[in-house]
Each structure stands twice: as structure tokens, then as C-alpha cells.
N, C-alpha and C positions, 0 to 999 in steps of 0.2 A: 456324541449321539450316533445310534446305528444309524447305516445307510439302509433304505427299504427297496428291496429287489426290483420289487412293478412297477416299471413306467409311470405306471396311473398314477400311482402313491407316491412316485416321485414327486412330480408336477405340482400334485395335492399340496402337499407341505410346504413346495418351496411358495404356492398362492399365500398359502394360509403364512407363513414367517411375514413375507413381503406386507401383508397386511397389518401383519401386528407390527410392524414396526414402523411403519407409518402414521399408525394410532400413537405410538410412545412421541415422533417426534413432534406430532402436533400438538401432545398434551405438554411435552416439554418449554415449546416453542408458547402457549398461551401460558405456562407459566411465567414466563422468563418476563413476558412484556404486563403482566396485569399486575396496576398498580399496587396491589394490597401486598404482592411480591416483595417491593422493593421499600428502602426507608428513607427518609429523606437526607439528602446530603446535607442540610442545615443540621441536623440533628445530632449528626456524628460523625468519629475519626477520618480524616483521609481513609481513601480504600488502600488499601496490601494487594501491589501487583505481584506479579509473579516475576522470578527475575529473569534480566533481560538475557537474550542470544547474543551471541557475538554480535549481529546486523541492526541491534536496539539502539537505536540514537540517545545519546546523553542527556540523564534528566537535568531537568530546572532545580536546581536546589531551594527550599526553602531555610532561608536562613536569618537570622540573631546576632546582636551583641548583647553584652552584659556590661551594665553601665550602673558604677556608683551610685548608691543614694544617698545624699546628704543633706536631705531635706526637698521640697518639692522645689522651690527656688531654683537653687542650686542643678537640682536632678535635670530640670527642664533645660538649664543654660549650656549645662555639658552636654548633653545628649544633642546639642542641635550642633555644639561644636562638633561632637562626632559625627552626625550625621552628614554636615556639609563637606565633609573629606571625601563622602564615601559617593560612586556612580551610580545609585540607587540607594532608595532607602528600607530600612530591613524590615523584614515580616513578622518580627521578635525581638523584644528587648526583657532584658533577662535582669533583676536585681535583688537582692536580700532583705529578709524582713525576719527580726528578732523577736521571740515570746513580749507578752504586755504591751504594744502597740496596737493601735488600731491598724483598722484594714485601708490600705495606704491606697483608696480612692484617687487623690490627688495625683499621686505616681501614675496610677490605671489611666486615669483620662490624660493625662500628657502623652503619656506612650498611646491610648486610641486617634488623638486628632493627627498623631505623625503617621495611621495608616497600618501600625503595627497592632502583633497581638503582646499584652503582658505576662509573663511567663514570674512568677514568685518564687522564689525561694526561702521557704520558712525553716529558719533556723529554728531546732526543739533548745535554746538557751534564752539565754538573754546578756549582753551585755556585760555587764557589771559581775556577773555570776554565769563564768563559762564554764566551770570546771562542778556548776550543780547540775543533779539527774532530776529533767524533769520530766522524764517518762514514769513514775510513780505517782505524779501529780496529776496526771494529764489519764491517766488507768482509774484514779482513785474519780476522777468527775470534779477535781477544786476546778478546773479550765473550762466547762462545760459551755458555763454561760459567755464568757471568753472568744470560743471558737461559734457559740451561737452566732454573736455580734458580728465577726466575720461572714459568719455563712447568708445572713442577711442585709450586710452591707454589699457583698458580690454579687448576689441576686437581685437588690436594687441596681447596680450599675449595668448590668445587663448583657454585657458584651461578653465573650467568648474569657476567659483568664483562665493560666496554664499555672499549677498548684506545687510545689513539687517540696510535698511536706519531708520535712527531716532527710535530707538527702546524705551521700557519701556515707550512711550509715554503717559499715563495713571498715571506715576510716577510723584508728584511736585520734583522732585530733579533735573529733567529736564527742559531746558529752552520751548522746544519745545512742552512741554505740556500742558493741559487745552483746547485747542482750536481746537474740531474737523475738521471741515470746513478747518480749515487754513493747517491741516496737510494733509490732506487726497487730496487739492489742489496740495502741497508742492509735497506730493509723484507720483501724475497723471502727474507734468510734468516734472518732473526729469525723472520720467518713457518713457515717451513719448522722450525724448531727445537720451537715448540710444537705442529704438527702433529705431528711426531715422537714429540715427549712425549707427545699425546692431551689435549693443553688446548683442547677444542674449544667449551670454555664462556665461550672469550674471544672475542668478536667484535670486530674489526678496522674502525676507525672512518678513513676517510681524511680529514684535514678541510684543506683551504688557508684561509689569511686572502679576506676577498672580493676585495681589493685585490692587486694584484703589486708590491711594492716591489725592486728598481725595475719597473719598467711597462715591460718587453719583450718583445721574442716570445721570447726565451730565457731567461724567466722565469715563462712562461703557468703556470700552477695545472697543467695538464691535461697539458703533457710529464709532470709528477711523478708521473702516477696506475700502478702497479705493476701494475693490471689485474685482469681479471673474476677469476680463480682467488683472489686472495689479497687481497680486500676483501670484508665484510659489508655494510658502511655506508658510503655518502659523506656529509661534513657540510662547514659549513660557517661561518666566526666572521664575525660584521659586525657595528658600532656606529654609531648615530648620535650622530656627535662635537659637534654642534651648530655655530653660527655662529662662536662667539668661543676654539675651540682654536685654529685658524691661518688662516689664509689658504689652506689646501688643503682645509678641510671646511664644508658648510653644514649647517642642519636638516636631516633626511632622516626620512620616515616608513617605517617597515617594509618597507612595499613596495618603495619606493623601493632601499632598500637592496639587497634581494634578490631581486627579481624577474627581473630577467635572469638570473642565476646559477641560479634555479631551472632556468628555462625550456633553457638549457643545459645542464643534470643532465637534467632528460626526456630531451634528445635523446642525451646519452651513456651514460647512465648508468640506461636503462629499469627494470631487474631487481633496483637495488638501493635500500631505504628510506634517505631524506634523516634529517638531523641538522640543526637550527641549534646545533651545539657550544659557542658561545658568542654571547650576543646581549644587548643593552640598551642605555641613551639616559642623554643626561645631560638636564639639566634649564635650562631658561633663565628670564631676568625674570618671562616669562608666564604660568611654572608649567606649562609643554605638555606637563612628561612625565607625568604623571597618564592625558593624554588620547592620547598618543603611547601607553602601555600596553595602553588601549582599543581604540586601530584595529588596533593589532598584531593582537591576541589573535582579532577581527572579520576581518580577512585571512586570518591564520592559519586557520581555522577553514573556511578554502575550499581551503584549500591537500590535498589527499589523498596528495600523494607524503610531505608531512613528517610522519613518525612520530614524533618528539622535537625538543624545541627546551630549552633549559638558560642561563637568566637565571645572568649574571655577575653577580653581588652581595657587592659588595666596594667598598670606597672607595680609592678612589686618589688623590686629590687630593694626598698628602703626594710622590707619585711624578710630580707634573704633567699627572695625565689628569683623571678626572671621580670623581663619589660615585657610583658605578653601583646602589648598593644598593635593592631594593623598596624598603625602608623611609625612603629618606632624607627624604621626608613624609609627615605622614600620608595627604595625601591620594593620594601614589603605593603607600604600603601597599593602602590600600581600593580601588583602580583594581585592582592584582594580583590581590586576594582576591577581587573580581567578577567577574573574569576568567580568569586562567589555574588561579587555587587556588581555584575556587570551588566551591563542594559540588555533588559529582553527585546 
């Protein structure tokens, strides 16, 4: 802006700026505090802080296991075995649900009177028939009524449940993978069906594996995402598989893992809270994973966009992978419980 020679007109302007901008902070200021502004935190995602300064003190993690289901019985006896290991009890419990079942009610209220939220994982197969695509089925409307019955069974339960349809899609180990177009229909109108119903207490978890098997461009994670309207959540699964699974994976520390993935969630995906869906390590000669637990949770702990993260614990070794379970030492029990399950 010109500077104005006369004194006068000096004065003049700098009144009249000082004015207007007193006007802007007060109209600012009754913005910010009048209710109609704001939305109710019942209603929706954690907020997306901004991230922290060097001098930000370490967030609280919200955190998850994932725990077998093998019937309600059963689900409820393990989960309490797990639980009682643990120095607090989690904000998440995470477990699988196959096409053709109903909506596993039973599982939801066990996991609600422990205090936790249930987090689903809908497998697009079934069982008996893993290697059938039923994303033609599920396009064509045969499921419709199907995923009604769910949408109306989650809505009578009432509580908050975490959805997280056809996940790892990005993976070949899955049937419902390779085909972005067909998934991304699959998910708009399953999605569309429980809006319909009013089962708005299910929030929508999108998660890909960190990896693209195969590793294409016509396989990227990020063709398959259905888009801002009909995702709550992005997450996302990753493991350090250690040195001696194959000859395609090394040790990797948490960061390592997920830090790029992050970093490209900020830049797409601003508006929506992150997930680690599935996350954990195995263990080598040196005993690392104890301390692999540690820097996790110490990373973690800067990270602001991740609102949940959900410890896979579960042994697999009989299926050719790793012991992923906290507990599979003591000393990676006691590593967890100082850390992610540690008393606030």
C-alpha cells in the first residue's frame, strides 16, 4: 500500500485500519464461542491436532488388541485371559467377521461391558470359499438385504462400532483384491445401505496393507480409497517381519514401518483420524522385541494424527508367520504394560 504524505491522512488511516480490525477480531472471537459454530463431540471423530513442537508432551495413546473369535463363549474367556495380563484395559478390541453371518451382537456387548470400543473386521469371503470374488455379488444387490440386517442390528445396539469392510485390499492374499473400481463400488453401497437404515454409530474404517502386493501402479492403496463422503477413518496394517521370514523382509522399527505412509495420509487425507488397524513385531535371537515395543510407543506418542493403533496378538507360528502376542515374554509383557497399557 502507498504511504500518504499528510500527516492528517496519516493518522486518518492508521484510526480507521485499528478500527477495522477490531471489528474482524470480535466478529472472529463470537464466532469461535457461538454454539451453532461448533458440533458435538458425541457425534464425531476425535479432532486432528496439529502436530506437536519439540516442547509437546507425549500423547495418551489410544489403543487395541485383536483377539480371536471362536464363538461368543470362547471370545469372552480369552479376551478376559488377555485382559488380566494387561495394566489397563484397552479402548479396542479388534476381531474378524466372515460374509453370511450375522452381525456378531454377542461379540459387540462382551467387548462393550469390558469398557472398550469394537472395531470389526469384515472379511469380503467366506470361509469355505476363500478363493470366491464376492465383489460381483455384493455390486449386483444378491447381499443387499444381507448387509441390511447388519445395518440394523448395529443400530439397535447402539454404541459406537468401528467397520472396517474388506480391508488389506491392496493384498493378493485376498479375494477382494486387484479390482479397484469393483471395491470402491462394493464399499459406496454397502455404505449407502446403512445410512439408509440410520446406523450412523458405525464408523467406516478404510485400511490397506502398508505394502501393495503386487507393487504396481494399478495396485497403489490409494486408487481403492471410495472418498471423503463415505470414510470416517483411514488405517492402516504393518509388521515388522524381522530378518529370518524371507529374503523380502528385514528388522524394521516402527517408524520405519510407517512413516512414509503416514506422511502421505497428512497430505491426502487431512480431515480424517488415522488408525494403525493392525500392528506388531516378532522377536529375534537378541530379544529386540521388548525394546522394538518401547520405541514404538515413544514414536507413537509424537505422532498427533494417530488416534488408535490395535496390537495384533495372536500366535501364528503354526500358519508360518511369527508369535505376535504381548505376552510371548515376559519381558515383552512388561515392555507393553509400561507403555501402551500403562496406567494413566
Amino acid at each position: 500500500m502507498e504511504k500518504t504524505r499528510a500527516n492528517g491522512k496519516i493518522k486518518a488511516r492508521a484510526f480507521w485500519s485499528v478500527g477495522v480490525m477490531v471489528v474482524v477480531v470480535c466478529l472472529v472471537g463470537l464466532w469461535e464461542y457461538s454454539p451453532s459454530a461448533r458440533t458435538s463431540a458425541a457425534d464425531e471423530s476425535p479432532p486432528i491436532q496439529s502436530q506437536p513442537t519439540q516442547s509437546s508432551p507425549p500423547l495418551d495413546i489410544r489403543w487395541g488388541i485383536y483377539q480371536i473369535y471362536w464363538g461368543a463363549e470362547r471370545f469372552e474367556h480369552f479376551l478376559d485371559l488377555t485382559i488380566e495380563k494387561l495394566a489397563s484395559p484397552p479402548d479396542y478390541v479388534m476381531f474378524y467377521r466372515d460374509l453370511g453371518r450375522p452381525f456378531p451382537a454377542k461379540a459387540v456387548e462382551i467387548i462393550r461391558k469390558r469398557g472398550a470400543i469394537p472395531s470389526i473386521s469384515l472379511e469380503l469371503w467366506q470361509w469355505g470359499r476363500k478363493s470366491t470374488k464376492f465383489l460381483p455379488n455384493i455390486n449386483a444387490g444378491e447381499l443387499d438385504e444381507y448387509f441390511e440386517s447388519w445395518a440394523r442390528d448395529a443400530k439397535a445396539e447402539g454404541g459406537p462400532v468401528m467397520l472396517r469392510f474388506g480391508f488389506e485390499f491392496n493384498g493378493d492374499w485376498f479375494s477382494w483384491s486387484g479390482d479397484p473400481e469393483a471395491y470402491i463400488s462394493a464399499w459406496r453401497r454397502v455404505h449407502a445401505i446403512f445410512k439408509r437404515v440410520g446406523a450412523d454409530n458405525v464408523k467406516w474404517v478404510w485400511a490397506p496393507n502398508i505394502t501393495s502386493v503386487p507393487d504396481l501402479p494399478a495396485n497403489d492403496m490409494h486408487l481403492y480409497y471410495p472418498g471423503e463422503a463415505y470414510v470416517d477413518w483411514v488405517g492402516i496394517d504393518g509388521y515388522n517381519w524381522g530378518d529370518e521370514h524371507d529374503e523380502w523382509h528385514t528388522w524394521q522399527s516402527c517408524q520405519q514401518i510407517f512413516e512414509k505412509a503416514l506422511v502421505e495420509f497428512d497430505r491426502r487425507y487431512p480431515m480424517h483420524p488415522v488408525m494403525l488397524a493392525e500392528f506388531g513385531t516378532t522377536d529375534d535371537a537378541a530379544g529386540r522385541k521388548a525394546k522394538w515395543i518401547t520405541d514404538a510407543y515413544e514414536w507413537l506418542s509424537t505422532k498427533t494424527r494417530v488416534s488408535a493403533v490395535i496390537w495384533f496378538n495372536l500366535d501364528k507360528r503354526r500358519e508360518g508367520e511369527h508369535d505376535w502376542r504381548i505376552n510371548s515374554t515376559p519381558e515383552c509383557l512388561d515392555a507393553f504394560n509400561n507403555s501402551f497399557a500403562k496406567l494413566k
